[in-house]
DRENMIKE-631093 format. One record per residue (C-alpha): residue number from 1; residue in one letter; x, y, z. Coordinates in Angstrom, 1 decimal, padded with zeros to 4 digits. Example, Ala and Ser with C-alpha at 12.3 -4.5 7.8 and 13.67 -1.06 7.14 Angstrom:
BEGIN
    nr   rest       px       py       pz
     1      a    012.3   -004.5    007.8
     2      s    013.7   -001.1    007.1
***
This chain:
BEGIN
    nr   rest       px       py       pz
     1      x   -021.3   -013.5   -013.8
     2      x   -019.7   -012.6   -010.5
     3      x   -016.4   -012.1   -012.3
     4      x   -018.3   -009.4   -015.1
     5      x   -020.0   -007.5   -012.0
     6      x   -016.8   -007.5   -009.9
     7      x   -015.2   -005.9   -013.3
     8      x   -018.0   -003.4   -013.6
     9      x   -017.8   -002.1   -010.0
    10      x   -014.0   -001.8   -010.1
    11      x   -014.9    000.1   -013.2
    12      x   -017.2    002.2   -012.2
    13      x   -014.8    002.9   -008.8
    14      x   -012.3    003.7   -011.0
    15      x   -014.2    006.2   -012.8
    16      x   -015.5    007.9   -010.2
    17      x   -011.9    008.0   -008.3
    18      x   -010.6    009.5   -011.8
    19      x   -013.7    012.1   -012.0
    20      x   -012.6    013.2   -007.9
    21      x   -009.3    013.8   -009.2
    22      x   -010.3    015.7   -012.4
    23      x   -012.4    018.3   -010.0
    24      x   -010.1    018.4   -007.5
    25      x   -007.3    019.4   -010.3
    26      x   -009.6    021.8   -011.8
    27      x   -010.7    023.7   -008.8
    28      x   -006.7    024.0   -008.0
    29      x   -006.2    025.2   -011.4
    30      x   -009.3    027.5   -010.8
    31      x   -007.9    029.0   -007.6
    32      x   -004.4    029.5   -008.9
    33      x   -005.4    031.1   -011.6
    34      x   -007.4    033.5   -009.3
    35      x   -004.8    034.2   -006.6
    36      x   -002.3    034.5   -009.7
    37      x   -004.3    037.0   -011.5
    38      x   -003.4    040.3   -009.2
    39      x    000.2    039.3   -009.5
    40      x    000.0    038.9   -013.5
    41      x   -001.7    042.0   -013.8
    42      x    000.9    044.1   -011.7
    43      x    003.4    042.5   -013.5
    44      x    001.7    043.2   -017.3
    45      x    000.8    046.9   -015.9
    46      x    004.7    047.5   -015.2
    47      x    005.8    046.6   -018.3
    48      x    003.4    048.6   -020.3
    49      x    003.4    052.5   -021.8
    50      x    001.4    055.1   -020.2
    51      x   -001.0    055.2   -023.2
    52      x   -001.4    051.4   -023.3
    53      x   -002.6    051.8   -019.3
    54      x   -004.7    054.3   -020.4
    55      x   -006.9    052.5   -023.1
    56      x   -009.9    050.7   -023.2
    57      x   -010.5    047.8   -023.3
    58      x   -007.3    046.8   -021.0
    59      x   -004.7    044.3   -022.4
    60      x   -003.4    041.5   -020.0
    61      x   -000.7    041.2   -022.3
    62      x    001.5    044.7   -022.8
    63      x    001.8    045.5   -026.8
    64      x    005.4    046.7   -026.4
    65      x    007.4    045.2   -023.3
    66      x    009.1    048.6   -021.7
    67      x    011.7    047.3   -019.5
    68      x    012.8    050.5   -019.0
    69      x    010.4    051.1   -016.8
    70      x    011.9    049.8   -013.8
    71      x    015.0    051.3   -014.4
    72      x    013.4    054.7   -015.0
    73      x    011.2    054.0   -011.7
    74      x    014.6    053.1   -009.8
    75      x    015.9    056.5   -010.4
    76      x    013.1    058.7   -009.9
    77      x    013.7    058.6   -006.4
    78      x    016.8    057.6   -004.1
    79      x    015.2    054.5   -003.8
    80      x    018.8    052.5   -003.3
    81      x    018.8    054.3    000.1
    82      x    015.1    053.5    000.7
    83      x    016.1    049.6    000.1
    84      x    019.0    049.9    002.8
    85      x    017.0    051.4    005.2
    86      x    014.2    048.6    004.8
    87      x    017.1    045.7    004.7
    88      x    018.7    047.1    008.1
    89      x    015.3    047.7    010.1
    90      x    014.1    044.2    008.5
    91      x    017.4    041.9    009.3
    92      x    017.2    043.9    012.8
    93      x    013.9    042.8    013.6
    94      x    014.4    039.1    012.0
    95      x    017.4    038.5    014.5
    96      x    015.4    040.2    017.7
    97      x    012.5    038.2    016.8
    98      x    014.5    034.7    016.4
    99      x    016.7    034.8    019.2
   100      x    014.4    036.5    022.0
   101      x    011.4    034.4    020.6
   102      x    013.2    031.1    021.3
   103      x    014.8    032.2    024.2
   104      x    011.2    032.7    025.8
   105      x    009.7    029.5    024.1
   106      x    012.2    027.0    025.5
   107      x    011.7    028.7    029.2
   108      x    008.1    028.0    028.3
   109      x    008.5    024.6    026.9
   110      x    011.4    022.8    029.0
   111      x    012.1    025.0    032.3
   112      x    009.1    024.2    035.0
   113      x    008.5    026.9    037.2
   114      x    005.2    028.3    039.1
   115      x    002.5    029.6    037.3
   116      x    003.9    028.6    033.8
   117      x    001.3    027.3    032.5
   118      x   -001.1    030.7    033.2
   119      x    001.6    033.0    032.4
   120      x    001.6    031.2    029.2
   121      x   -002.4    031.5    028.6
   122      x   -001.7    035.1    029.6
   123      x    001.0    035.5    026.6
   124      x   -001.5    034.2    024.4
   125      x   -004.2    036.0    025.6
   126      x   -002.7    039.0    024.0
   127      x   -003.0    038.0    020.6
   128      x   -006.5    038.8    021.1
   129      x   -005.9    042.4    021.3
   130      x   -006.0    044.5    017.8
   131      x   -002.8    046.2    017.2
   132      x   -004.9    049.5    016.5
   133      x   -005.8    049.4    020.0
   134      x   -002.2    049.7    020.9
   135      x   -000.9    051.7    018.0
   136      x   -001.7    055.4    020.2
   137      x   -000.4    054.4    023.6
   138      x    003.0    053.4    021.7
   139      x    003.1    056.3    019.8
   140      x    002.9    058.8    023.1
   141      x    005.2    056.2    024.3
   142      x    008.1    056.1    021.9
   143      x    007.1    060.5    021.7
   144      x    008.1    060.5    025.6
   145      x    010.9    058.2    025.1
   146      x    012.3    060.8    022.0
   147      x    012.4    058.3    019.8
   148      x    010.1    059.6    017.1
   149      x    011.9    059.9    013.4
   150      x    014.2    057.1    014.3
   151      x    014.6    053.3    013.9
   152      x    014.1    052.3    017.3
   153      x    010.3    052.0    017.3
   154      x    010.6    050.0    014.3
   155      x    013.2    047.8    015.4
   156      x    013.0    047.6    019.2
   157      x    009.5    045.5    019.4
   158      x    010.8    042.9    017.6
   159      x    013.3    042.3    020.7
   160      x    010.2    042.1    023.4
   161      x    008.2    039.0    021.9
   162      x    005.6    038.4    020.0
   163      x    002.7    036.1    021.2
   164      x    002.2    033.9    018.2
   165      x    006.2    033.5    017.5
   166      x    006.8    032.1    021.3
   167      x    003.4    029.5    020.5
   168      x    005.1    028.6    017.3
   169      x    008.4    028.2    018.8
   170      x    006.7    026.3    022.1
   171      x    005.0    024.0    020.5
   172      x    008.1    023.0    018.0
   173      x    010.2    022.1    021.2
   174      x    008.0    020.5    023.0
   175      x    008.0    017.6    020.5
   176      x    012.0    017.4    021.8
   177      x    012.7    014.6    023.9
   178      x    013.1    015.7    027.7
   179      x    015.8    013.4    027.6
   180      x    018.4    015.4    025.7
   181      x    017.7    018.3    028.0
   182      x    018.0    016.4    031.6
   183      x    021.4    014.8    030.3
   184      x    022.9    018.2    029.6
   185      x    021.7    019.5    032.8
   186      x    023.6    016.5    034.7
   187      x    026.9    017.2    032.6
   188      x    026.9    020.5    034.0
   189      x    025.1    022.8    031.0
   190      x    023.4    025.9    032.0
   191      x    019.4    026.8    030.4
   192      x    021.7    029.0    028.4
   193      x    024.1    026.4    027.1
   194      x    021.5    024.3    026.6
   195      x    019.1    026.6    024.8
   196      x    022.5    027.9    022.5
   197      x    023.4    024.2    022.1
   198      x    020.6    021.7    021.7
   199      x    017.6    023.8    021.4
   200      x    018.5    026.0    018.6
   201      x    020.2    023.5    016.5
   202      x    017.0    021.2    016.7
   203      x    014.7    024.2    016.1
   204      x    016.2    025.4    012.5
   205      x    012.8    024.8    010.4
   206      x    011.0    026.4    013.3
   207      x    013.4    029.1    013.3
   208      x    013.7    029.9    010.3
   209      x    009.5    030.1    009.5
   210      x    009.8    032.9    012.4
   211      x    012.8    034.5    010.6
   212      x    010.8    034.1    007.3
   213      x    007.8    035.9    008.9
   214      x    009.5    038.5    010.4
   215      x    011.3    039.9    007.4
   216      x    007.8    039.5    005.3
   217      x    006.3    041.8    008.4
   218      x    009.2    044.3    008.3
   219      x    009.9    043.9    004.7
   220      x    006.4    045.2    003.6
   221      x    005.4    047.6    006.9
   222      x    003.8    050.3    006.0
   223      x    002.1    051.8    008.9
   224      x    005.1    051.7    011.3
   225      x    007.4    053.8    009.2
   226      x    004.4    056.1    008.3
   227      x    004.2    057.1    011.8
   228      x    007.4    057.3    013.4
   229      x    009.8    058.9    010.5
   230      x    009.5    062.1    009.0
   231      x    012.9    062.3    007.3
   232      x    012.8    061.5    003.9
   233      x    016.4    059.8    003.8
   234      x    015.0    057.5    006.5
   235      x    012.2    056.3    004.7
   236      x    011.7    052.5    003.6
   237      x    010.4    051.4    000.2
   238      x    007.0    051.6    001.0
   239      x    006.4    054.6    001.6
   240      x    008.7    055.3   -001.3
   241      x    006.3    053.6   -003.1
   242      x    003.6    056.4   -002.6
   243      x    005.7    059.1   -004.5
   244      x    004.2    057.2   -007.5
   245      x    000.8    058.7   -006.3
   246      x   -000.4    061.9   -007.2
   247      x   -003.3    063.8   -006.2
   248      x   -004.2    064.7   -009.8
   249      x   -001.9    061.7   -011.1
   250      x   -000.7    058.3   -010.8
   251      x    002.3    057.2   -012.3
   252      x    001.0    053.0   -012.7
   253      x    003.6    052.3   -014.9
   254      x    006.7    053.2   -012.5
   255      x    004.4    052.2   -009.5
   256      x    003.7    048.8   -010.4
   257      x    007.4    048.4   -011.6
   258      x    008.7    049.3   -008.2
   259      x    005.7    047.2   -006.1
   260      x    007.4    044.1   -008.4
   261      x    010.8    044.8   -007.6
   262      x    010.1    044.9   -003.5
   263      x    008.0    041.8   -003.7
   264      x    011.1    040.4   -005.3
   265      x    013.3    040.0   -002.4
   266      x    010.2    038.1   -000.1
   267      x    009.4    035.5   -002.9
   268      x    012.4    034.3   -003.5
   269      x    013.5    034.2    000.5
   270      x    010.3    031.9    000.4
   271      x    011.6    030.2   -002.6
   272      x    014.4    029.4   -001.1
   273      x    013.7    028.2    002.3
   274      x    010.0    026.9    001.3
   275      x    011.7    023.6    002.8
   276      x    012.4    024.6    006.0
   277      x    008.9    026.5    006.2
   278      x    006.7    023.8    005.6
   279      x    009.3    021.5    007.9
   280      x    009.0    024.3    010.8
   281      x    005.1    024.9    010.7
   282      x    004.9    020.9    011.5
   283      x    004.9    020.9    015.4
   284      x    005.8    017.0    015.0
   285      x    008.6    017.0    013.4
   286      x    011.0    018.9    016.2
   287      x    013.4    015.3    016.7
   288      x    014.4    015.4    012.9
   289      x    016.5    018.3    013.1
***
């Protein structure tokens, strides 16, 4: 007897484990399927005709696959200039960001000096502060300055910190034994030596999640570029993305063709280093670099 009701409760524990998993499968199913949608769309809508766009009901999948489409979007607009200009100010930005970012983190994390800790709170404290708050004092700055319809507003920022970088960063070394650092400093090593040396090596995965976050930021800006350049040979892909939109028109087909082929570039940087992001965004693991 005891044997059959010890079999019926592993039983029934079993089932009920297997049922957990079957939901939990189907709600990740169910969520992929609606973040994906969006994406499958954009993609279906660039490879369809004007007409098919057109009709009702809409197809998810296009009729005729025109592949031409992105090459006839490509050329409609210098948009191989466009893609320069958006690589430079982004790889600008992503090696400001990375190098100042740590530089500032490690002070923060290994150097003890008076008032670290508030000056700290106080760095935080400004992530609390929209960035449409800021947006019209930097724009009569940068004016004043005479950098209007050039790259510096876009690329200069990137070199004086950013709040949630320097936590990121912070709380990645602080997981790095003190150890390492006081035995450099007895053999001699300056903060810079060490921070060039010891620090950055050990901080890759955190490193490179800033790097990967601050190419996404530049990669797809919008707003920056909108307000600081005014010469169409300096624009960046998105705004060349709005020459797709008419006020009587819009071209879908190209547009959605040319939104795939920017979005390219960040998902496959993700794919790529998708190691090293999830490694960096775990504070704990700062000793296994």
């Amino acid at each position: 007897m005891k044997t059959a009701s010890t079999y019926a409760v592993y039983k029934s524990r079993k089932f009920r484990e297997k049922m957990k998993n079957t939901i939990v499968v189907f709600l990740l199913i169910l969520g992929s399927v609606v973040v994906l949608a969006p994406l499958w769309w954009m993609i279906s809508t660039s490879l369809k005709s004007p007409a098919e766009i057109a009709q009702y009901p809409p197809t998810f999948i296009p009729k005729e696959f025109h592949f031409s489409n992105y090459i006839e979007a490509w050329q409609t607009a210098p948009f191989t200039r466009w893609a320069l200009n958006t690589l430079f100010i982004a790889v600008c930005g992503t090696i400001g960001a990375v190098f100042v970012n740590s530089l500032v983190a490690y002070a923060f994390a290994k150097i003890r000096f008076k008032g670290r800790d508030t000056l700290f709170i106080l760095v935080l404290s400004t992530m609390l502060i929209p960035g449409f708050v800021t947006m019209v004092p930097q724009y009569i700055l940068f004016s004043k300055l005479g950098w209007l319809n050039t790259y510096l507003p876009l690329i200069v920022p990137a070199f004086l910190g950013s709040a949630f970088f320097i936590f990121l960063l912070r709380q990645f070394m602080m997981t790095i034994p003190n150890e390492l650092i006081e035995a450099a400093y007895l053999d001699g090593a300056s903060h810079l030596k060490i921070w060039w040396h010891i620090m950055l090596p050990l901080t890759k995965p955190a490193l490179i999640t800033v790097a990967i976050f601050s190419f996404n930021g530049a990669w797809n800006d919008l707003l920056g570029p909108l307000l600081y350049i005014n010469d169409e040979s300096m624009y960046t892909l998105q705004i060349g993305l709005q020459t797709f939109k008419g006020t009587v028109q819009t071209q879908w087909h190209y547009l959605m063709s040319m939104s795939v082929t920017v979005l390219l570039p960040v998902v496959l940087l993700f794919f790529f280093f998708q190691r090293y992001f999830i490694e960096g965004s775990n504070i704990s693991s700062g000793t296994k670099g």
